[in-house]
N, C-alpha and C positions, 0 to 999 in steps of 0.2 A: 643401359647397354646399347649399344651400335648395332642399328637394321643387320640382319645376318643374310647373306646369301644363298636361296635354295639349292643346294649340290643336285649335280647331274641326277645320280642314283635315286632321289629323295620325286622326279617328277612323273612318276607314273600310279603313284599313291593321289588320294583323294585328299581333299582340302583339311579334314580333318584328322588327319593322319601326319599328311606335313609340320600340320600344325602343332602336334604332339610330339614328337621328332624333335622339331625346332626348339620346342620348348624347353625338351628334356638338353640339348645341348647346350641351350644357352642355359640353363641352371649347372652344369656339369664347368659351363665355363666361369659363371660366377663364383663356385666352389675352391676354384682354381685361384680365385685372387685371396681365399681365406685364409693363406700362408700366415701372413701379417698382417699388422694395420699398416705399413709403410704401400706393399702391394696394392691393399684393398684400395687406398688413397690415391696411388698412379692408377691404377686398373680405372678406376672413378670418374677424376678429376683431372681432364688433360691438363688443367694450370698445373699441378701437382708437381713440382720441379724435386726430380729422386739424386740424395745425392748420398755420400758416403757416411756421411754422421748420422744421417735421419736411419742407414741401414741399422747402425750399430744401436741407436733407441730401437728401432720396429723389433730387434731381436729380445732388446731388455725386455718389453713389454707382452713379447709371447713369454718371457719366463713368468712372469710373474702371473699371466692368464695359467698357463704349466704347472705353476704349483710350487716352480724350484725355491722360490723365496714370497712372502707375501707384503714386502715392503721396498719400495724404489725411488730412487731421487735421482734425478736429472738434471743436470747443471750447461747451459749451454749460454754464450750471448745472448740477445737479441735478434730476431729478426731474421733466426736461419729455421724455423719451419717448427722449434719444438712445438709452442704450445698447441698449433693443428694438428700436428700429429699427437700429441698423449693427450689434449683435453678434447677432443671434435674426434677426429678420424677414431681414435683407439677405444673410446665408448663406445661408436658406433660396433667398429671388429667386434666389442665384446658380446653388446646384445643380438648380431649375426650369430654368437656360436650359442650365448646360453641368454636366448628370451625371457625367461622368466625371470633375471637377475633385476637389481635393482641398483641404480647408479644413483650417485649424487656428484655434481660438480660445483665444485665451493672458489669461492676467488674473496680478497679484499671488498669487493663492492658489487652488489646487486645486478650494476649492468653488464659489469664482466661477463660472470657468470651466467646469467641469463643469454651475452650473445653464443658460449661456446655452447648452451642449451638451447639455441637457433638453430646453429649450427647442423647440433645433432636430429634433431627434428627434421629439419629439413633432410639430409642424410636419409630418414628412413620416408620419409614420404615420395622421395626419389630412384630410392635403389632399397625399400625395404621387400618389394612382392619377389627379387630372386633368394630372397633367406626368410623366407616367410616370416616376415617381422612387419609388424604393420601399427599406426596409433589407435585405440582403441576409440571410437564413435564416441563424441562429444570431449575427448580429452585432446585438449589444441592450445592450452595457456603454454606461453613460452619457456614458464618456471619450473612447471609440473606437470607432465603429463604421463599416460600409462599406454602400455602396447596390449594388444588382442592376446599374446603369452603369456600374459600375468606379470610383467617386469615394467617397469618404468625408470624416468628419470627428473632428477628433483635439480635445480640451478638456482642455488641460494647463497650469501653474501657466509661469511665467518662470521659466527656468533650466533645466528639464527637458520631458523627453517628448518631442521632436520629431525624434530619435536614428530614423534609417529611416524618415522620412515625409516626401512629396514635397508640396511649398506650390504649390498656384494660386492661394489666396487667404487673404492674414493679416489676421487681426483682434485687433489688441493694444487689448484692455479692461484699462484703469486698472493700468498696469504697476508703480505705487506705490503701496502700502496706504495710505498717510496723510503727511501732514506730517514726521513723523518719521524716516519710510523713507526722502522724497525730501530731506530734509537733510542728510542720512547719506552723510557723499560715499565712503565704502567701498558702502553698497547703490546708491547710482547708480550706481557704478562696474559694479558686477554685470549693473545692468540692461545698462548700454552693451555692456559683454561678450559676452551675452547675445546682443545685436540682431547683434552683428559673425561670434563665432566659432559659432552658433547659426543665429539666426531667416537671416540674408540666405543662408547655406549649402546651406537647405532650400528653397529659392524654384527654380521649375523656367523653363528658359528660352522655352517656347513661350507659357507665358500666366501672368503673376506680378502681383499686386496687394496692396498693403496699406492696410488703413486704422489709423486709430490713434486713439481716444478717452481724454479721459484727464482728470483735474482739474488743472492747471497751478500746482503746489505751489512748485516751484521756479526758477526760471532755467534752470539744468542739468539737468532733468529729460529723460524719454525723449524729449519732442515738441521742448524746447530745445534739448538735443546735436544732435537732428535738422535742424530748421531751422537752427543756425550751421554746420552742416558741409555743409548739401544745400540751402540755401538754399527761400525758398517760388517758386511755379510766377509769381505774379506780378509776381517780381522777377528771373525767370532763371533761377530752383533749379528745383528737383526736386518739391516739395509742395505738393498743393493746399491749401490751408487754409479751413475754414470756421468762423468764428469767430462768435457768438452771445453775447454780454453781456448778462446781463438786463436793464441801462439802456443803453441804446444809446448810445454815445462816438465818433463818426465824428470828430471832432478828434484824438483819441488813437490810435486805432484806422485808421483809412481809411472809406471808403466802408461803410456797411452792408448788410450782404448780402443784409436785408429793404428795404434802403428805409427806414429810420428816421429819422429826424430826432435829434439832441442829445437826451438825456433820457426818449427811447420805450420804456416796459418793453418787455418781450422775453415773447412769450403763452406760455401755460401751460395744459396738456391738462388741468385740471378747472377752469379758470376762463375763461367767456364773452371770446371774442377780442375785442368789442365793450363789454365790460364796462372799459372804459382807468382807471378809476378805482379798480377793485377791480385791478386788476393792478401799477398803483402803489402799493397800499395793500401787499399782499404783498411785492414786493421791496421796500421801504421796510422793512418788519418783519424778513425775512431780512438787511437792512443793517444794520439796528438792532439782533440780537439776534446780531450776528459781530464778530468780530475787527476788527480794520481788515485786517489781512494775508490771513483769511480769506475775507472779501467779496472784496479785490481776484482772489483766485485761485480760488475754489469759485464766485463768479458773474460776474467779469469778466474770465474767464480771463487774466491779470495776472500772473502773480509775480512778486513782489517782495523784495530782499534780506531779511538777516535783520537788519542792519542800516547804516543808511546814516552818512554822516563824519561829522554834529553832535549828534545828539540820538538817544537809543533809546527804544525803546518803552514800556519800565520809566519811566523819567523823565515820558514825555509823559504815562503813564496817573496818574501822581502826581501832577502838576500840575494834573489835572482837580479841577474842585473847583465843587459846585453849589449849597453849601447855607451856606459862610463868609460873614455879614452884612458889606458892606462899602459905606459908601456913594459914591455916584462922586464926583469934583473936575470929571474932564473929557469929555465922553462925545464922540468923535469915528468917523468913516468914512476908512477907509484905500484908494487906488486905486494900485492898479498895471495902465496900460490891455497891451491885448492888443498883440502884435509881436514882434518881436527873433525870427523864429521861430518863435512858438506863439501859438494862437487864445486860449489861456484869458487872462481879464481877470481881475485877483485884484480882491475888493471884502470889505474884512472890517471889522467892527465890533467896539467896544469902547470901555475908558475907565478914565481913573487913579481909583483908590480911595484913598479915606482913608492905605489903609495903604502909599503908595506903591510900588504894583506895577502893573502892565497886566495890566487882564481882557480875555481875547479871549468875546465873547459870541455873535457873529455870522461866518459865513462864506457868502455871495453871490454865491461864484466861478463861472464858466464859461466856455463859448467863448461869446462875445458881440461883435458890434460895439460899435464908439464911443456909437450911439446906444443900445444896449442896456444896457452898462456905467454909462455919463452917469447914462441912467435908475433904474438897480438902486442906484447910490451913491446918488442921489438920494432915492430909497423909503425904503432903511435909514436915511439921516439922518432924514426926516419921524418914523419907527416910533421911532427911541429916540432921539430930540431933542437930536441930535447939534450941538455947538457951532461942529463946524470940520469941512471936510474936507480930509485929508491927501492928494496926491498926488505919485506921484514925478515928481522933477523934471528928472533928465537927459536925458530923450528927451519931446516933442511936448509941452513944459509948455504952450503958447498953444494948442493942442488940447484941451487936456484941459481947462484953464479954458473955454472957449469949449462945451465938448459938454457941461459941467455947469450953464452959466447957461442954454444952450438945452433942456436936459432938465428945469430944477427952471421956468422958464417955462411950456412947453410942460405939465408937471403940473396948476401952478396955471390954465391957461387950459382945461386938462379939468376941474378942480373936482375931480383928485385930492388936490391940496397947495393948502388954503386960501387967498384971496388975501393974508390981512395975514399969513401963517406967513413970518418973514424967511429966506431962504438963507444955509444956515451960511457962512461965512466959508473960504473956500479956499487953503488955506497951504502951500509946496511944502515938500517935504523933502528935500535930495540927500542920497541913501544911498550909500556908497563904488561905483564902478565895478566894481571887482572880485566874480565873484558870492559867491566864498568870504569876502575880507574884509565883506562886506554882513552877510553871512547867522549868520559867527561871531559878534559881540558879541550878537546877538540870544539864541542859541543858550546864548551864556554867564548870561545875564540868567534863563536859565530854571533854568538849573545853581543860580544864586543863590535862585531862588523869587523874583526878581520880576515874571515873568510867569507867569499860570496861564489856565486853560480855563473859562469857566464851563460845564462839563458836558464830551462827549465830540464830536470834530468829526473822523470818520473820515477826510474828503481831506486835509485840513490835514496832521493826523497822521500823514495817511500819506506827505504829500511832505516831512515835513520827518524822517521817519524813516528816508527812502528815496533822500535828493537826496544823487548825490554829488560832487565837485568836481570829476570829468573829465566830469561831465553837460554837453552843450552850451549846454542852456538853462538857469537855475533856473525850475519854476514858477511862476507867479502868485499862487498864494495863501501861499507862503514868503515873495517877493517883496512882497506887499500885507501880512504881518503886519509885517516889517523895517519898511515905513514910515509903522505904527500903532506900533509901539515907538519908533523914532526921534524921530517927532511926538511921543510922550506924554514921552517920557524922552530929551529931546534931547542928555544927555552921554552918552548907550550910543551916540553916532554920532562920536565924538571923539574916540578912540583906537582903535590898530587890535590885535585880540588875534593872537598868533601862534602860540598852541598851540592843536590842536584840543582842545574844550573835552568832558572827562569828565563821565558820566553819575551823580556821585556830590556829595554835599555839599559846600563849601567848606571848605577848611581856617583853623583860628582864626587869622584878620590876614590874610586873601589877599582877602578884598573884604565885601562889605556882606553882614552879618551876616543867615541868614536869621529870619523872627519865629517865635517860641515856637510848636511844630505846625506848621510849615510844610511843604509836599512835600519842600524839601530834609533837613529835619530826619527826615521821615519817614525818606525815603531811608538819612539817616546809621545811623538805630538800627539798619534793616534789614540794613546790611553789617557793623552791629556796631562802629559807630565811638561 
């Protein structure tokens, strides 16, 4: 706390009088930061950068001090404040309000844990005398130590340490080292073990809480097993969930927990909340310099298979290709509008090359209306001078015709899309009904190298490496490439394939040869064929 200044009224009292006074208001003001732990943390810690997602945590984590639920998970990026605030700061809030509880802080590895049990040590040896919280004479180990109240806290790895130590409150920080640990279904296995014959054993029945932070690496992960077995709080289960995407996805996702609109980065404690264009320019870069697998689970907390029934990731990333001279024949826009299910509108661009293959160049997808969709088809046409635009056709064709002659109107009557610019030509395509027969010939065509990427296109990639046939829906932009392939290469929709189609070169005389260097050829040398 900050030297306080003797008020007028307080200087005619004797020194120990002031002294008592001072004291009593400075404990009325530390009381004051006991709102939250978000508070307690700014009140504290001038580093302590407060911003609008760390509010919407400090709130989850009075509820569950509260009573309202006694299980919370927390899903955020990287590197915007959660794990100080729910593993460090929110320990601390807690033994402020109830000393005699008992914590344990668990993580993947011994020193993790032990530093957020630094942390909190430190914490009370610095600002425990305004909540009369104090370490208890001779108890100073980093892992384990006990308060003057009767409550302590234990910082130990998963799997061990928690052997004779009673839980009022768990805090499972990052219970999987990496990727590797949580694909590993013997070490998930461990974890799960862990939570069943371990962590829920130690939880005491007058006052029990856990919360759980974690990078959502896998499906089956600790917070997955969790939620399929205990279901989340706003579906009937057990757990609260707070979920934070750095791009906000309220279509994929639900409601956002800020208030976000489709597409709203997610703020970031060293970059101005107000600054929306620097904060898209960052998670943009963090998109751009990940995984496709990575981004979905380290900033959209997502995971996603390792791999999904048509196409893997090996394949997709071979097929990219941004620098092969190729001049176009046909350049078109592919629509598959929004429905059946799901808000995204697939709208993807591309065009047949000299060397007869489909380059996908362009992807445009999102959740969108009719008029939004109309419009975005529309734009990509004008931008790369597209001949035709493809839409599918078994479901609202007289719609979809109808919201693209009123959207490329409506451009040219803003003096976006010049008056004499004629409107491409709009030609349906029926893609097979079935989503799996739709989506294998496509699938196969890639197998052959005659569809590739011009460059890298993370969502595409990611749903077409992830979609799989018991999926209720297929996505839109799987969906919207099938009927950019279809249109350019209209015999890939004329036979129906009935093997799923392998991630490896074609064999000599099983179909159209791929060309000299090609991604599948690449492929072939790779496995050695």
């Amino acid at each position: 706390m900050s030297v306080m200044a003797i008020p007028t009224e307080l200087e005619h009292l004797d020194d120990a009088e002031v002294y008592q006074q001072l004291q009593a208001a400075k404990k009325a003001m530390a009381q004051d930061l006991l709102v939250d732990p978000v508070t307690l943390a700014r009140g504290l810690d001038p580093h302590y950068r407060l911003r609008a997602h760390l509010r919407v945590i400090g709130q989850a984590l009075v509820g569950l001090e509260r009573g309202d639920y006694d299980r919370l998970m927390v899903f955020t990026p990287a590197q915007v404040g959660k794990s100080t605030t729910v593993a460090e700061w929110f320990p601390f809030w807690w033994l402020c309000l109830h000393g005699m509880d008992r914590v344990a802080v668990t993580s993947y590895s011994d020193d993790l844990a032990m530093r957020r049990g630094k942390a909190i040590r430190r914490y009370i040896g610095e600002f425990g005398d305004e909540y009369d919280l104090a370490l208890l004479a001779g108890s100073s180990a980093a892992q384990d130590y006990d308060t003057t109240a009767g409550g302590g806290v234990r910082s130990v790895s998963i799997g061990s340490g928690l052997t004779g130590f009673d839980v009022n409150l768990l805090v499972v920080d990052d219970p999987h080292k990496d990727r590797a640990d949580a694909e590993s279904a013997r070490l998930r296995e461990h974890v799960h073990d862990w939570w069943s014959s371990a962590a829920l054993k130690r939880l005491q029945p007058d006052r029990n809480a856990v919360v759980a932070i974690q990078t959502r690496w896998h499906p089956d992960d600790f917070c997955g097993r969790r939620l399929e077995e205990e279901g989340r709080l706003d579906e009937g289960g057990r757990w609260k969930v707070v979920h934070l995407p750095a791009i906000a996805n309220p279509a994929k996702f639900g409601p956002d927990p800020l208030g976000r609109a489709e597409g709203d980065p997610l703020p970031h404690p060293k970059i101005p909340t107000r600054d929306r264009a620097k904060l898209l320019a960052w998670w943009a870069d963090v998109k751009a310099t990940s995984s496709v697998r990575d981004w979905h689970s380290m900033a959209q907390g997502d995971p996603q298979p390792a791999e999904g029934a048509l196409v893997s990731r090996d394949l997709l990333r071979l097929i990219r290709d941004a620098t092969t001279a190729v001049e176009p024949q046909k350049i078109a826009v592919s629509v598959d509008p929004s429905g059946g299910g799901r808000d995204t509108a697939g709208v993807i661009g591309g065009f047949l090359g000299d060397d007869k293959r489909v380059w996908v160049t362009h992807d445009r997808s999102a959740a969108m209306s009719s008029a939004e969709w109309s419009t975005a088809a529309c734009l990509l046409a004008h931008e790369t001078n597209a001949s035709v635009i493809y839409v599918e056709w078994n479901f609202g064709r007289d719609m979809c015709v109808l919201a693209i002659q009123t959207s490329w109107e409506t451009l040219q009557r803003e003096g976006v899309i010049p008056e004499g610019v004629l409107m491409p030509a709009i030609l349906p395509v029926r893609a097979k009904q079935g989503k799996l027969l739709r989506a294998e010939p496509v699938a196969q065509l890639m197998v052959q190298d005659r569809v590739r990427l011009r460059g890298a296109f993370v969502d595409l990639e990611n749903e077409w490496a992830t979609w799989q046939p018991t999926d209720p829906d297929s996505p839109g932009r799987i969906d919207s490439s099938c009927v950019l392939v279809y249109g350019l290469i209209p015999e890939a929709n004329k036979g129906a394939i009935v093997h799923k189609p392998l991630p490896t070169a074609p064999q000599p005389g099983t179909g159209p040869v791929p060309q000299p260097g090609g991604a599948a050829a690449a492929y072939g040398r790779r496995i050695g064929r």
